[in-house]
PDB file of N, CA, C and O in Angstrom:
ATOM      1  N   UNK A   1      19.136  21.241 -71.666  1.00  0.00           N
ATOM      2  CA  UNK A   1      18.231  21.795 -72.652  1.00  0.00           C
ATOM      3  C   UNK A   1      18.504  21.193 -74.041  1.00  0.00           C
ATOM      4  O   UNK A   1      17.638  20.803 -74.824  1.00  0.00           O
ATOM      5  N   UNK A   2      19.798  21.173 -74.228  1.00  0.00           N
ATOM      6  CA  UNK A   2      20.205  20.546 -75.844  1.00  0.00           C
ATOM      7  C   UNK A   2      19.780  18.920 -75.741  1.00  0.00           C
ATOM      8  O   UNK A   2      19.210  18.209 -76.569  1.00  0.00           O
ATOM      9  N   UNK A   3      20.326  18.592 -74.283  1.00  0.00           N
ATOM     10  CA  UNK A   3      19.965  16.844 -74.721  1.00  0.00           C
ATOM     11  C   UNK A   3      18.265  16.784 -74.870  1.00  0.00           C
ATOM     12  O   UNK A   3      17.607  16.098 -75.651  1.00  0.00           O
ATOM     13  N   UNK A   4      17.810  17.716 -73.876  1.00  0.00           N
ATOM     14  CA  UNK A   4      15.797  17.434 -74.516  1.00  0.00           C
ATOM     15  C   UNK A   4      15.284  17.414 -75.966  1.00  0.00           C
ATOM     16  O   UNK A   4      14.327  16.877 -76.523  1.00  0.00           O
ATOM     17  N   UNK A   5      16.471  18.349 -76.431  1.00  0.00           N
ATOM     18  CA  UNK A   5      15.700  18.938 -77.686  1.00  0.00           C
ATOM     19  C   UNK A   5      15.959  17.734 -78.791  1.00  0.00           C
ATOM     20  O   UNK A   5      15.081  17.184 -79.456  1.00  0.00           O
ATOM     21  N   UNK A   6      17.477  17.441 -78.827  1.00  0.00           N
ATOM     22  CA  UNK A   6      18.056  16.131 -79.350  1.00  0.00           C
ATOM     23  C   UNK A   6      17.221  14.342 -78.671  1.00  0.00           C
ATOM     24  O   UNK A   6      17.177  13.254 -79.245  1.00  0.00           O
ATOM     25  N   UNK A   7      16.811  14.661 -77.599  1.00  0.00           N
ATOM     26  CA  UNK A   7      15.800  13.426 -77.729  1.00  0.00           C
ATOM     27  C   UNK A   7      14.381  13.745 -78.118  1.00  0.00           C
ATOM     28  O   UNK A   7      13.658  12.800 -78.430  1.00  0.00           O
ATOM     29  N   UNK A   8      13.891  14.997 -78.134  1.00  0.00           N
ATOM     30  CA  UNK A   8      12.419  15.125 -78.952  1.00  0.00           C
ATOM     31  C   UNK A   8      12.572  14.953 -80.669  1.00  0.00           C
ATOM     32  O   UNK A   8      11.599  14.539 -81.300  1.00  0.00           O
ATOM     33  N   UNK A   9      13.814  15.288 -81.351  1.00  0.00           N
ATOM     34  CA  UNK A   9      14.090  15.003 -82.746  1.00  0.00           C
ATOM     35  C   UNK A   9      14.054  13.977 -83.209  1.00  0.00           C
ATOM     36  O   UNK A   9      13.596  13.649 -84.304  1.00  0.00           O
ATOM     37  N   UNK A  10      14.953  12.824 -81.735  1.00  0.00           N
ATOM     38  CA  UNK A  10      14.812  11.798 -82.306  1.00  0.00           C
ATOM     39  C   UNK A  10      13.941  10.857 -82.371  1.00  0.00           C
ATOM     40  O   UNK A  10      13.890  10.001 -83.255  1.00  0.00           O
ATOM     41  N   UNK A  11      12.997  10.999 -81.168  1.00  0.00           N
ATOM     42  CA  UNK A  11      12.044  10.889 -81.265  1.00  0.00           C
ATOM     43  C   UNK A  11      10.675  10.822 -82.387  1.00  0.00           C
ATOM     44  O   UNK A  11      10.103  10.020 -83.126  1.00  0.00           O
ATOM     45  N   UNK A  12      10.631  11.750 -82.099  1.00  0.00           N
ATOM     46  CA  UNK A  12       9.807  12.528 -83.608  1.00  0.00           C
ATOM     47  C   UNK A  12      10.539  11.911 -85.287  1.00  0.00           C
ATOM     48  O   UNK A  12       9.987  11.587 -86.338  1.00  0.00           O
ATOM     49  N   UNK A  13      12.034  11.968 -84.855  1.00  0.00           N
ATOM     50  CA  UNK A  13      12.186  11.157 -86.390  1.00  0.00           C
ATOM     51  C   UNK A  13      11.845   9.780 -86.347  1.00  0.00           C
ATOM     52  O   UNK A  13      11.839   9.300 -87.480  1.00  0.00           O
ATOM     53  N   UNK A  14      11.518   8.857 -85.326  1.00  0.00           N
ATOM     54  CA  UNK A  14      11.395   7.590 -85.037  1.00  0.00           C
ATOM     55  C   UNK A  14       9.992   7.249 -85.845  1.00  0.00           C
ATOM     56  O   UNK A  14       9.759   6.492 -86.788  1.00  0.00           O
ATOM     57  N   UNK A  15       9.149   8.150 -85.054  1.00  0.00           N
ATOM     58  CA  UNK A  15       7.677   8.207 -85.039  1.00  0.00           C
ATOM     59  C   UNK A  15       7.287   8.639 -86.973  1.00  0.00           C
ATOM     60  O   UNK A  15       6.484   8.195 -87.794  1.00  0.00           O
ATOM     61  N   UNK A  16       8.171   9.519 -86.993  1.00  0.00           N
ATOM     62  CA  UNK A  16       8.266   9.502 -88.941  1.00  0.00           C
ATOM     63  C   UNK A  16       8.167   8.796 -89.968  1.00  0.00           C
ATOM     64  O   UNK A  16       7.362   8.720 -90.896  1.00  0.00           O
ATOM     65  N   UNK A  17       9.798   7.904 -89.463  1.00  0.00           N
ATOM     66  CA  UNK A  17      10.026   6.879 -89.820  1.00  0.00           C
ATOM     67  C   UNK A  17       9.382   5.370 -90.097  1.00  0.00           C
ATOM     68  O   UNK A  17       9.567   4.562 -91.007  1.00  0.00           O
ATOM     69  N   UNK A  18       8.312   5.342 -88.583  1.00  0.00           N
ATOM     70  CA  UNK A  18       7.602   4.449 -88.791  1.00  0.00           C
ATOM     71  C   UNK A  18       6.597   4.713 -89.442  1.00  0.00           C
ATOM     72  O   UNK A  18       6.131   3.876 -90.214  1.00  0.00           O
ATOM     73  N   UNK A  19       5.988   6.042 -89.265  1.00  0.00           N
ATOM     74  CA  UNK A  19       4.233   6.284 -89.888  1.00  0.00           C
ATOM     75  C   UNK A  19       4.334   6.428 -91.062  1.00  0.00           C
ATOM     76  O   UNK A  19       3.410   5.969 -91.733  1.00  0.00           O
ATOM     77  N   UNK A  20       5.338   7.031 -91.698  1.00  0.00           N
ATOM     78  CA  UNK A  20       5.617   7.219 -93.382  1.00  0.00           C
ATOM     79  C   UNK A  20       5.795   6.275 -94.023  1.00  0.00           C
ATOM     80  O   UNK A  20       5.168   5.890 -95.009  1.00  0.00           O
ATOM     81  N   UNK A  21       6.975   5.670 -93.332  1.00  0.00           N
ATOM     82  CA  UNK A  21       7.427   4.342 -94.057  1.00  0.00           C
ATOM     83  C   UNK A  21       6.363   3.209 -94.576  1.00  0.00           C
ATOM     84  O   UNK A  21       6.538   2.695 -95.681  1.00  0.00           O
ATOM     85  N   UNK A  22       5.080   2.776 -93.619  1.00  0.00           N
ATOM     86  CA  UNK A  22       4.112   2.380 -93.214  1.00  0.00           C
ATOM     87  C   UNK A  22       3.308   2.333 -94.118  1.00  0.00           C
ATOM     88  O   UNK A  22       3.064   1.327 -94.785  1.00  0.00           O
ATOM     89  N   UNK A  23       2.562   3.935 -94.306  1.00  0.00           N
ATOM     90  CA  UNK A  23       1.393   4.528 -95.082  1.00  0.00           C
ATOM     91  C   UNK A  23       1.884   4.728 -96.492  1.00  0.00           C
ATOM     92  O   UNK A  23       1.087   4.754 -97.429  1.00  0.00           O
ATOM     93  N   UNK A  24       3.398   4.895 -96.688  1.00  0.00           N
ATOM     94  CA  UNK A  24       3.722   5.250 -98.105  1.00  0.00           C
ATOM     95  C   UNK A  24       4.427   3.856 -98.837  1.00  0.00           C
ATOM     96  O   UNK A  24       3.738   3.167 -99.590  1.00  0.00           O
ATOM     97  N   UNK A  25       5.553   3.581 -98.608  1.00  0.00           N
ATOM     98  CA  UNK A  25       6.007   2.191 -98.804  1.00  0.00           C
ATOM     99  C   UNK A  25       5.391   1.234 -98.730  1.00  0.00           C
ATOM    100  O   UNK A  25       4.692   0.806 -99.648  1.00  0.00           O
ATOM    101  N   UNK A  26       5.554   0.578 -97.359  1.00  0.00           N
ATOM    102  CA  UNK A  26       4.933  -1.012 -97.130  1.00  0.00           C
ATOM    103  C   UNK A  26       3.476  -1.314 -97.729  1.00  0.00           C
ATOM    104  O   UNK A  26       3.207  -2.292 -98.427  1.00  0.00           O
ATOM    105  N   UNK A  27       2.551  -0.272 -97.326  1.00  0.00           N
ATOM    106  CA  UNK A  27       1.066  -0.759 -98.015  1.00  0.00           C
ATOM    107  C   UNK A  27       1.360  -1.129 -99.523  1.00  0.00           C
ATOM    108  O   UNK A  27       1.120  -2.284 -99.876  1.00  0.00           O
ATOM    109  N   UNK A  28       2.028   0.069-100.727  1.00  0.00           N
ATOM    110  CA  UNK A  28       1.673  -0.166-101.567  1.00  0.00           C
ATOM    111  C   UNK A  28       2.681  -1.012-101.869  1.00  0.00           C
ATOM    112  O   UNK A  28       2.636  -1.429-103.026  1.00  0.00           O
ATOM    113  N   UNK A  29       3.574  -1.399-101.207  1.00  0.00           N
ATOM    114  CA  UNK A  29       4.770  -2.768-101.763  1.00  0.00           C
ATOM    115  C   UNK A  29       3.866  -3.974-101.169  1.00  0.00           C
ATOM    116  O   UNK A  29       4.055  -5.057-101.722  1.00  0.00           O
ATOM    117  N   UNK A  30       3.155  -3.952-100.390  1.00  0.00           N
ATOM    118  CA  UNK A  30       1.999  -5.714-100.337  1.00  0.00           C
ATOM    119  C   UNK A  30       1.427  -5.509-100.969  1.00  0.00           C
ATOM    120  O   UNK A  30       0.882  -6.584-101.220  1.00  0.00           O
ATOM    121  N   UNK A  31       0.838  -4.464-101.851  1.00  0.00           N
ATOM    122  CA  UNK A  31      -0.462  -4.578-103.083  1.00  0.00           C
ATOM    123  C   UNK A  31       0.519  -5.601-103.908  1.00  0.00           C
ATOM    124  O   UNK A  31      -0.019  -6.689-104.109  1.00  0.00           O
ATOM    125  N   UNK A  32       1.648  -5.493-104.349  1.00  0.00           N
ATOM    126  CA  UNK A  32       1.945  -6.172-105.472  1.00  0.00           C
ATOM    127  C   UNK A  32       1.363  -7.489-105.596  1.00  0.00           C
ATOM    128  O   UNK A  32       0.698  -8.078-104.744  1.00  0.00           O
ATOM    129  N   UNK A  33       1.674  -7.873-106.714  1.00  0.00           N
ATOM    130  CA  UNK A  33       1.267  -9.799-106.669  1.00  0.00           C
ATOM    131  C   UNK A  33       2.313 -10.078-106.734  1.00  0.00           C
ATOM    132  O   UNK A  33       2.291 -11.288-106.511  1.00  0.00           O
ATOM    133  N   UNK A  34       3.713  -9.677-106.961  1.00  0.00           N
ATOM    134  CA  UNK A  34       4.870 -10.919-107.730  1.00  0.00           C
ATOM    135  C   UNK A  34       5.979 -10.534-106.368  1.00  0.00           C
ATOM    136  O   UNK A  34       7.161 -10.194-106.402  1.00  0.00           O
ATOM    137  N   UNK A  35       5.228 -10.707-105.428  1.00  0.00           N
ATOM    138  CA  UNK A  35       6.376 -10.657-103.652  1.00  0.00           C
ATOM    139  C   UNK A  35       6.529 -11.972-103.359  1.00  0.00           C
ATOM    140  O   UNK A  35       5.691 -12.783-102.964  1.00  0.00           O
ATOM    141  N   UNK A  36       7.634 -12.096-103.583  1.00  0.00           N
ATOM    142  CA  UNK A  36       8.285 -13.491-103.243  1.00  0.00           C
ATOM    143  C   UNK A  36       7.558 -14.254-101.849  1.00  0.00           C
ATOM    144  O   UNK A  36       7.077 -13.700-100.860  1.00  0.00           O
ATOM    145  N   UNK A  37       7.632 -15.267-102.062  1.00  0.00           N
ATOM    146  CA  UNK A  37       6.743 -16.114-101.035  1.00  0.00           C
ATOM    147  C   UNK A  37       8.105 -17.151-100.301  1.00  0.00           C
ATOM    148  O   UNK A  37       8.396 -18.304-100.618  1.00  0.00           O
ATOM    149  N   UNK A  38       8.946 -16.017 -98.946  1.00  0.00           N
ATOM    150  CA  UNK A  38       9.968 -16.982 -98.559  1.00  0.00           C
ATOM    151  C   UNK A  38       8.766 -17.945 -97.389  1.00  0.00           C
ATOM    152  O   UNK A  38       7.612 -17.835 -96.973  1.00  0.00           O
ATOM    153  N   UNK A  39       9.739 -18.714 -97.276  1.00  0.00           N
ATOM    154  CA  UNK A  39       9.104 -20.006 -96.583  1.00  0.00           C
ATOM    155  C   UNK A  39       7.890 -20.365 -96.569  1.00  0.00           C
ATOM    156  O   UNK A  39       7.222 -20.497 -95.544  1.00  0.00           O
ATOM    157  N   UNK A  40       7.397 -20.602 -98.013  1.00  0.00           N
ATOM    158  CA  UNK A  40       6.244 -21.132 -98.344  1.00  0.00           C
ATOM    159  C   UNK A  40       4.850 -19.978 -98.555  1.00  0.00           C
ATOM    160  O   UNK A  40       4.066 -20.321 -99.440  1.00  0.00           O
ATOM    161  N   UNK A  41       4.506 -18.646 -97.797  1.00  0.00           N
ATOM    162  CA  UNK A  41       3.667 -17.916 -97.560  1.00  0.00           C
ATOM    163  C   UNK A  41       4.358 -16.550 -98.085  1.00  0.00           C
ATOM    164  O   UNK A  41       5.439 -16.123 -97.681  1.00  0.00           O
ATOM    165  N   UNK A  42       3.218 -15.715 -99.433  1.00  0.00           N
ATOM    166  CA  UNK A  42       3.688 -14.424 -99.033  1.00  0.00           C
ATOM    167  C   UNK A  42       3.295 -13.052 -97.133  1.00  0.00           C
ATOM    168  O   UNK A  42       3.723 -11.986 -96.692  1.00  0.00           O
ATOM    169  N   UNK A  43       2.339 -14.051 -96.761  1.00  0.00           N
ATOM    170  CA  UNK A  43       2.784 -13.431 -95.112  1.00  0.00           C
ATOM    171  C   UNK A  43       2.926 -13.536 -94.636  1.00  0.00           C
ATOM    172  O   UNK A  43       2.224 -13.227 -93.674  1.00  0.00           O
ATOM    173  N   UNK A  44       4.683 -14.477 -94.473  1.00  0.00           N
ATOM    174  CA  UNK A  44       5.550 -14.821 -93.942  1.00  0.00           C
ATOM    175  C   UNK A  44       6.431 -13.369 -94.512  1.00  0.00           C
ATOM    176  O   UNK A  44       6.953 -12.741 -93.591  1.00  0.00           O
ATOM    177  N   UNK A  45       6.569 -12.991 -95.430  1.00  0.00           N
ATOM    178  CA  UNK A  45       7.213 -12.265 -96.636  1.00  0.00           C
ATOM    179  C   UNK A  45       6.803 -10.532 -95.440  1.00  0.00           C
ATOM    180  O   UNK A  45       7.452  -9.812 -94.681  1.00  0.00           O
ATOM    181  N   UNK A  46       5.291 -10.610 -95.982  1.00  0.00           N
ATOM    182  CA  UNK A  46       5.196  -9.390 -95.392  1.00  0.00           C
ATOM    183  C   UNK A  46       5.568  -8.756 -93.774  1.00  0.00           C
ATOM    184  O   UNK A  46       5.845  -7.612 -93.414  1.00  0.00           O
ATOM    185  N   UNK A  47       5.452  -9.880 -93.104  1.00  0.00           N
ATOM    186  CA  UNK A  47       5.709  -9.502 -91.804  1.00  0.00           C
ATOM    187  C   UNK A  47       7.049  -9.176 -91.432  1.00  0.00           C
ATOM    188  O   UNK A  47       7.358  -8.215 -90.727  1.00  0.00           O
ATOM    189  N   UNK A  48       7.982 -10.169 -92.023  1.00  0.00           N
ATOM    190  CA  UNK A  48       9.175  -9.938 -92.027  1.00  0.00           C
ATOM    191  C   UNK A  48       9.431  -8.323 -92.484  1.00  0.00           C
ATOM    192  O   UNK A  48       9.688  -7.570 -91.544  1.00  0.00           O
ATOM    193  N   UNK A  49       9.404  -7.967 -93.286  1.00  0.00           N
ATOM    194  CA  UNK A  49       9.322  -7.272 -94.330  1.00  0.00           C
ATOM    195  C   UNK A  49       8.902  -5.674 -93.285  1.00  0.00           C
ATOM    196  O   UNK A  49       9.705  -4.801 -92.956  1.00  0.00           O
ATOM    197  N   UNK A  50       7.446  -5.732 -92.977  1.00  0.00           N
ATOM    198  CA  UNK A  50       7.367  -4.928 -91.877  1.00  0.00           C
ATOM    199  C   UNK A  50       8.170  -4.957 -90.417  1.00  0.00           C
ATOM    200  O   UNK A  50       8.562  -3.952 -89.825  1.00  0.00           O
ATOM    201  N   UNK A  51       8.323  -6.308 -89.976  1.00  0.00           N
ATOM    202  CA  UNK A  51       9.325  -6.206 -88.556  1.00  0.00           C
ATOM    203  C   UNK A  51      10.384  -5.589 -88.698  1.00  0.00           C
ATOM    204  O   UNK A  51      10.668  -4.828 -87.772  1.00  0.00           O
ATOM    205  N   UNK A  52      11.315  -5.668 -89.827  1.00  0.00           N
ATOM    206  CA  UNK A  52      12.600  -5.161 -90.469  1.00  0.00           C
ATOM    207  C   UNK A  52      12.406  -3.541 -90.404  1.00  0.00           C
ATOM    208  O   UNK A  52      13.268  -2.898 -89.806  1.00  0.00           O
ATOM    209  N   UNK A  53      11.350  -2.889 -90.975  1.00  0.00           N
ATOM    210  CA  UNK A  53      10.936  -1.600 -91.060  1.00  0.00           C
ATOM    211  C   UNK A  53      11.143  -1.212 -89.545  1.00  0.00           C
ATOM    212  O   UNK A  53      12.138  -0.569 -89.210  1.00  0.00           O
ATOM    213  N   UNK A  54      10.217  -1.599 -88.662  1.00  0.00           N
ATOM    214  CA  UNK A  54      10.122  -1.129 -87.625  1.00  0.00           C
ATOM    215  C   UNK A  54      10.809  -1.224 -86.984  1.00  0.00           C
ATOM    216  O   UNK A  54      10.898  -0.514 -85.982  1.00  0.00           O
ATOM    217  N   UNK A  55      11.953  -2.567 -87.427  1.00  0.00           N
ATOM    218  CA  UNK A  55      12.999  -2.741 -86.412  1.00  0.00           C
ATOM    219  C   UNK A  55      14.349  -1.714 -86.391  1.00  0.00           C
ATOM    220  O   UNK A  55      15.242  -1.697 -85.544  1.00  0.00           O
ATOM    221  N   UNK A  56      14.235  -1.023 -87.370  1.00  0.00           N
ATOM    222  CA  UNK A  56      15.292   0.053 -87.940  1.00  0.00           C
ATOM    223  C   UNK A  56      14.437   1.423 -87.284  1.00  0.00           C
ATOM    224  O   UNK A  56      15.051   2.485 -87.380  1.00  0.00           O
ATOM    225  N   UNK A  57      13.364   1.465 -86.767  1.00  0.00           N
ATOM    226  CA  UNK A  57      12.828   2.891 -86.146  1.00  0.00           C
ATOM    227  C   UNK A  57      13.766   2.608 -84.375  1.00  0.00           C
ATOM    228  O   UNK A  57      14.461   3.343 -83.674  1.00  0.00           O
ATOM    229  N   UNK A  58      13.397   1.496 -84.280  1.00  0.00           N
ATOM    230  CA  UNK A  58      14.346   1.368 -82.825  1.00  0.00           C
ATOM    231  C   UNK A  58      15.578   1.177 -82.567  1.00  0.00           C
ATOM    232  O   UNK A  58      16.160   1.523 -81.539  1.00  0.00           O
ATOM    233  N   UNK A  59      16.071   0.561 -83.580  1.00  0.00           N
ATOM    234  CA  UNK A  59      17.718   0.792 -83.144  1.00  0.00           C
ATOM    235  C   UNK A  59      18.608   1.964 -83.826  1.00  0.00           C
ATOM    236  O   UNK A  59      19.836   1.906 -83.751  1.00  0.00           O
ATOM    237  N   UNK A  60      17.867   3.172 -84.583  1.00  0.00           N
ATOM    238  CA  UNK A  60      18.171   4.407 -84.441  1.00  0.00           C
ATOM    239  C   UNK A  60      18.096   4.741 -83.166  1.00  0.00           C
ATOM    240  O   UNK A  60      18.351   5.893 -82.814  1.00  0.00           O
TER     241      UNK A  60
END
């Protein structure tokens, strides 16, 4: 019963993590104009930028 409840939390914090992070952060950090442009493209910049995000919802 405790391990269900402890994988629906974490769960649910995963799913948080990504949708918040997402809708509140990342959109309005690509509005900027002055986002560094690594390897030539700023969306090279952004993707990274988002993979990193999401990649921290899964290895919680």
């Amino acid at each position: 019963m405790l391990l269900t409840l402890a994988t629906l939390l974490i769960l649910l914090t995963g799913l948080a993590h990504s949708w918040l992070g997402e809708r509140y952060l990342l959109r309005r950090l690509f509005k900027r104009d002055d986002l560094p442009a690594v390897l030539g493209s700023t969306a090279f910049t952004t993707g990274t930028l988002r993979f990193v995000w999401h990649l921290l919802t899964v290895v919680w």
